[in-house]
N, C-alpha and C positions, 0 to 999 in steps of 0.2 A: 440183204438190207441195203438200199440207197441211200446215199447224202443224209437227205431229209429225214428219215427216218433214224439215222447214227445222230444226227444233231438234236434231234428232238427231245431222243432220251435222255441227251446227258445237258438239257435245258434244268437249271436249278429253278426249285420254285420261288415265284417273288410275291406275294398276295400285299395290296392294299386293303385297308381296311375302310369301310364307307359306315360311318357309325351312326345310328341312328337313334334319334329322343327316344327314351325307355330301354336302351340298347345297351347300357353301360356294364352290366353281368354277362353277356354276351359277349362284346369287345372284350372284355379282362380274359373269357374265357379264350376267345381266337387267339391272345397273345402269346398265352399260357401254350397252346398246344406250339404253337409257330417257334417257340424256344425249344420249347422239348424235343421236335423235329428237326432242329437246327437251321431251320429256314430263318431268312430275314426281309422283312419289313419293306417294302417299296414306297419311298418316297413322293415319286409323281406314278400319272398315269403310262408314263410312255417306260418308266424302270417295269412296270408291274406285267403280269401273266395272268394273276391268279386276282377277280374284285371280291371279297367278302364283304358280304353287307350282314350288317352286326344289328339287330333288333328290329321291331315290326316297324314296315314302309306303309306309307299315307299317301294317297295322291296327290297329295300337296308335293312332295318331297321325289316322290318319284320319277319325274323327267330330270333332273337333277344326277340323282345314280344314274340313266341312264344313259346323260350324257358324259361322265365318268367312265361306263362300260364301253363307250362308242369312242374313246380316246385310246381307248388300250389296245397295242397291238396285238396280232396274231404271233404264237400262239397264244390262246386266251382262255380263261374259267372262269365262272359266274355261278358262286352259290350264295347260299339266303341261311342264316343261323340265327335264329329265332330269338334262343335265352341262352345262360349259361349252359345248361345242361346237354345243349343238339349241337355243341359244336366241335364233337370227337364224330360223332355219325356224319356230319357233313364234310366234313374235312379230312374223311379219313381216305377220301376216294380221289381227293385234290391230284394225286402227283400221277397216278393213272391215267385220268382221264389226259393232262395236257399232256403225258407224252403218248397218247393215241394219236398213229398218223391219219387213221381215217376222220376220227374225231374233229380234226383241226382243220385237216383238208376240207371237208363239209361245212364246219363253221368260217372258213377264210370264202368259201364260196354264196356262202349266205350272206356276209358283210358285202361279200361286192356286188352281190344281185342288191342289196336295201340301195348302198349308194350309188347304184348306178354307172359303175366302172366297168371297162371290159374284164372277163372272168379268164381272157386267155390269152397266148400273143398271138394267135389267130383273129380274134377279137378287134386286137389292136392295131393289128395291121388291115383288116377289114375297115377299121372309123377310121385310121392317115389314107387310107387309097380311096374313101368315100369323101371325104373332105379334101384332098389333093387334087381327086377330080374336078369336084365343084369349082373351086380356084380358078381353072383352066376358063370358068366360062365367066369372062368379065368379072371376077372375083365375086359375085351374084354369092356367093356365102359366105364369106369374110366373117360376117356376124355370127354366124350361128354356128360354125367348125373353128375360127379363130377369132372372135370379136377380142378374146379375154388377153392374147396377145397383140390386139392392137390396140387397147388401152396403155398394156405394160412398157411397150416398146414405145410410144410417142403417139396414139391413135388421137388425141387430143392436135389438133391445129395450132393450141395455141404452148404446143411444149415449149418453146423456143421462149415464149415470154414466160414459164414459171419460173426458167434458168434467170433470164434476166431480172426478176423482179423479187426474187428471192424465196422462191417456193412457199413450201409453207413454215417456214422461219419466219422467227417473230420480229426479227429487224426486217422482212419484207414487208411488215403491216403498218411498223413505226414510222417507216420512210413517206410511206404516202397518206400518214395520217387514220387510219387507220378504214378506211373507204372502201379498199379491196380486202372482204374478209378472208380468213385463212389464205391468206396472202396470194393473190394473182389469178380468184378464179372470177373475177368481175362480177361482185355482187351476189353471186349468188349463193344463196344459203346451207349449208352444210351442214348442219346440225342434224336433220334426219338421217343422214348418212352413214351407213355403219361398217365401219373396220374387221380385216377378218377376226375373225372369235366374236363377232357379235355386238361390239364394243363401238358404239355410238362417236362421231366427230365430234371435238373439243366443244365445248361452246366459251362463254367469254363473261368475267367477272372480275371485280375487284379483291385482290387480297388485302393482310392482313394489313403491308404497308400504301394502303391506296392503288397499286398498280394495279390495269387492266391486263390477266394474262388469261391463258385458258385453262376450261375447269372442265375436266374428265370424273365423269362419274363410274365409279370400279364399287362393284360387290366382291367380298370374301365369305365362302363358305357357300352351303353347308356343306359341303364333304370336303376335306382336305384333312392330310394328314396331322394329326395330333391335334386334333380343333374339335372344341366344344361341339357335341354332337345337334346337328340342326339352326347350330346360330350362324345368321348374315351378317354382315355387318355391311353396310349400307355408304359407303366414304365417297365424298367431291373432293377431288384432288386441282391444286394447284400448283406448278413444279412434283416435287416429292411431297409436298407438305399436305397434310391429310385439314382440310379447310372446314370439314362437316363430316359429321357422321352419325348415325344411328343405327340399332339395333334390334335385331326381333329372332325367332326363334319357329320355324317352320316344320312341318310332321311331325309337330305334339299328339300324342291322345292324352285321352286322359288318363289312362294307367302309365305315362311316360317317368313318373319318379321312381327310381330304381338307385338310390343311394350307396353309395361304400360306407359301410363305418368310419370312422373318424379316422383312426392313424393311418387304412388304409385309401383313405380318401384324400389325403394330402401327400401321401408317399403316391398316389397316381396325379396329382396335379402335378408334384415337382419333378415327377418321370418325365410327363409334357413338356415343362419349361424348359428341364434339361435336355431336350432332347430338340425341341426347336431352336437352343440356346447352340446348339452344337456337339452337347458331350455324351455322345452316344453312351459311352461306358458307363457313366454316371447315372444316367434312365436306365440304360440294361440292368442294374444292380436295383435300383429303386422298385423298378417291378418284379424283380426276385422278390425283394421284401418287402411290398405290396398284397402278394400270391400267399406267401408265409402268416401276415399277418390273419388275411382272411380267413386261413387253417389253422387259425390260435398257435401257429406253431413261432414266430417271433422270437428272436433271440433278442436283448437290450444289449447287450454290449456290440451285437452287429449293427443294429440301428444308430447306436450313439459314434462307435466307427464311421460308418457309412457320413451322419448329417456332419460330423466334423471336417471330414476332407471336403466337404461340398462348401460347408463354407470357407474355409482356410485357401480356397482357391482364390488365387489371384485374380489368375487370366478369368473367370465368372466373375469377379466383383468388378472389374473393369468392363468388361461387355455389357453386365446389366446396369450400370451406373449409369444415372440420369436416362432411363429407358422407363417413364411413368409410373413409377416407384416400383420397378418390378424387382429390385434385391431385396427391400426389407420386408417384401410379402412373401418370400422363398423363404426369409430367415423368420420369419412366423411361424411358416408350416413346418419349420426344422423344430422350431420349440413345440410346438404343436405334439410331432415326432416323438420327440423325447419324451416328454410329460405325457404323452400319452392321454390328452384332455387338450381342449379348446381353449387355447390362450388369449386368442388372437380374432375370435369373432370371423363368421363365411364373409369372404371378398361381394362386396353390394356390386352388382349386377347393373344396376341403374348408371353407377358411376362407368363402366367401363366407356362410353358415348363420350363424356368429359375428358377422362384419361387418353381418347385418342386421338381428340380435336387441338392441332396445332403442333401433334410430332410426326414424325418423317414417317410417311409410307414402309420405310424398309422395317421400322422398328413393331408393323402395326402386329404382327405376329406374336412378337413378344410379350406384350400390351396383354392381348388377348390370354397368352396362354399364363402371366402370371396372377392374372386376375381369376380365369377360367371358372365363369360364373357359371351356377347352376342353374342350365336353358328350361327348367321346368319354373323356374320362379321369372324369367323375363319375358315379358311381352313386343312393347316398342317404348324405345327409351331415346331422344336425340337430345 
């Protein structure tokens, strides 16, 4: 056995989960086995190995998971679980297949044949001694084996004046009145311009207090971890501050409603909030008795345990405090909990748009997950 193959094996699995409209019996059930198994949960794509995509995909929705797939390093696993019921059969082959060395080797060889990367260091040393040579003839390829380091390194003529005239800092724009946009590229227009990840140049608007600064437009969703399945949310940023925003809901069908029952439909929102809130322990236990309530097996006096430490927390009443009312909608669905009946009326969907126009970026997560509208009833809402 080589390296590779000792390391492989004793790779722990990390599965994201990529959830999708009508997908919500499905995700409960991936969670469900991923405890049982003792596996945990990956956060972003680059913690993950393993993507599970939790209910039926739409071609709307599907470049989306697959740019999610195309983030995740090797080693890597990509299955598809339907409904609740197909996700002990797909899953059950999960930890096999990534510690297969040939497996992995062929799919690491696949990714780099799609993007176009040498597959070897024979390879690589073939494209530096192809390009090295070129060089030698009056630098005649510069562009084409190195243009992208003579950008990075100063290929621009006029680096020397970004320095002096303050780059793309927003006191280089003020100083001269605002004439050279994005400071020092002489006029010319940036805005079609796009950042790596995709991610368009600033353009330029008025905020809240009259000031002209620059306005980035950032989508969230739809796949990320612990997020309303299928919903975007659509935000113009200015500094941190979220300036505009709207929402809509992508890879619906029409059979996409697939509801929890009531108690365990709020013990799965406040697992989310808990758990994008920070307190792991706190969701871990929630979707215990989530799982429980769904198999009428529920204890009350575990429930009423469980909603009293959650709220008697300090450090949570301080984190979500002034976060778009997102503590007294956790303490809804805690009474909710208890009573065992709808006290508190489903979080309106419409309003989440309002709730996120004018708080900070960092918070938008929050926002989202204490409202955690249900994406079968929103369309476009700004």
């Amino acid at each position: 056995m080589d390296l590779t193959s000792w390391l492989l094996r004793r790779t722990p699995v990390r599965p994201l989960i990529a959830a999708m409209p009508g997908g919500t019996w499905a995700r409960v059930a991936v969670e469900q086995f991923v405890r049982q198994n003792g596996w945990r949960l990956a956060l972003s794509p680059a913690e993950a190995n393993v993507l599970v995509v939790a209910g039926p995909t739409t071609a709307e929705i599907s470049p989306y998971v697959d740019q999610v797939w195309s983030s995740i390093p090797a080693p890597r696993v990509r299955v598809h679980v339907m409904d609740g019921t197909d996700a002990e059969r797909a899953l059950s082959s999960v930890a096999s297949t990534l510690h297969d060395v040939e497996l992995q080797r062929g799919e690491a060889q696949l990714a780099l044949r799609k993007e176009g990367l040498p597959q070897s260091r024979h390879d690589q040393h073939s494209s530096a001694h192809s390009c090295g040579a070129a060089m030698h003839d009056d630098h005649a390829s510069e562009m084409s084996c190195g243009g992208a380091m003579a950008d990075e390194h100063g290929g621009h003529e006029d680096h020397g004046e970004h320095e002096e005239h303050g780059g793309h800092q927003h006191g280089g724009r003020e100083e001269h009145g605002g004439s050279h946009q994005h400071g020092g590229h002489h006029g010319h227009d940036m805005s079609s311009m796009e950042l790596p990840g995709g991610l368009s140049m600033a353009d330029r608007g008025a905020d809240r207090d009259g000031l002209t600064l620059d306005q980035l437009h950032v989508p969230l969703g739809p796949v990320l971890p612990d997020w309303p399945e299928g919903l975007v949310v659509h935000t113009v940023l200015q500094g941190d501050v979220i300036q505009q925003a709207h929402v809509e809901v992508i890879g619906a069908s029409p059979a996409a409603h697939d509801r929890l029952p009531l108690v365990a439909r709020r013990l799965d929102s406040a697992a989310r909030l808990l758990s994008v809130a920070g307190w792991a322990d706190a969701a871990a236990q929630a979707r215990v008795l989530r799982d429980e309530a769904l198999t009428e097996r529920s204890n009350a006096n575990d429930l009423n345990r469980w909603a009293r430490r959650v709220r008697r927390s300090r450090l949570l009443r301080w984190s979500l405090r002034g976060i778009g009312g997102a503590l007294p909608r956790l303490h809804h669905w805690l009474d909710d909990i208890v009573a065992g009946r709808d006290t508190a009326g489903e979080p309106a969907a419409h309003e989440l748009a309002a709730l996120l126009t004018g708080a900070e970026f960092a918070a938008a997560r929050l926002i989202v997950a204490s409202v955690d509208p249900a994406t079968h009833e929103v369309t476009h809402h700004a």
